[in-house]
N, C-alpha and C positions, 0 to 999 in steps of 0.2 A: 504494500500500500504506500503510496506516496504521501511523503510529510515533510515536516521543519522538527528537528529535533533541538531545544533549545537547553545545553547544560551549565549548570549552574554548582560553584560548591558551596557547601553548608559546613556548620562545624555541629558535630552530634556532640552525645558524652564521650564515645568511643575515639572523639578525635575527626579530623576534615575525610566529608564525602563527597559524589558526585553523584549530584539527582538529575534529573529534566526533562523535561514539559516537552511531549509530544504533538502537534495539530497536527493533525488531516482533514481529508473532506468529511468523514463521518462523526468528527468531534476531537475533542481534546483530552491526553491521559496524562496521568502523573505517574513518570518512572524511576525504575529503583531495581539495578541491579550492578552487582560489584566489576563486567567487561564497562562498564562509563568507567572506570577509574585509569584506564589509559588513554581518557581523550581530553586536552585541555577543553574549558569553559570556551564556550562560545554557540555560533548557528552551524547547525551542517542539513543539508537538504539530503534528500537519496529514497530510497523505495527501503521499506521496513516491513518486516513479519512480527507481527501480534501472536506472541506464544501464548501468554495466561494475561485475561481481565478479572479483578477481583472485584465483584461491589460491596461498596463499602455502606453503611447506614446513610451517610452523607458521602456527598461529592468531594472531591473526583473519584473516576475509578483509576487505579494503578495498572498499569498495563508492563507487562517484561517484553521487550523489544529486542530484535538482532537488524543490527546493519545489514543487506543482501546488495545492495551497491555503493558501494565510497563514492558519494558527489559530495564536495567539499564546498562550502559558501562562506564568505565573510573569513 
């Protein structure tokens, strides 16, 4: 599926992470998986596979995502 993946780092109790906000056409997911941890913070564009949606009681839903093409932006 084609999107914007945008990452951002955070600092947990555990110490700094890397989350980030996925859009596509069918909506928006909050992501969280430990391969973001070899990409610096910024925009990357490219076509993504949606492994697991969790819902949550409240928005958003978290989605674990894998790169399937490197388009690099910004």
């Amino acid at each position: 599926m084609s999107g914007q993946l945008t990452l951002r780092t955070i600092l947990g109790r555990n110490g700094p992470f890397n989350v980030g906000r996925l859009v596509t056409p069918i909506g928006e997911f909050a992501v969280k998986d430990a391969e973001l941890e070899q990409y610096p913070k910024g925009k990357y564009g490219g076509d993504f596979a949606i492994r697991f949606i969790y819902p949550w009681l409240i928005p958003p839903l978290e989605a674990r995502v894998s790169r399937s093409v490197p388009t690099w932006t910004g």
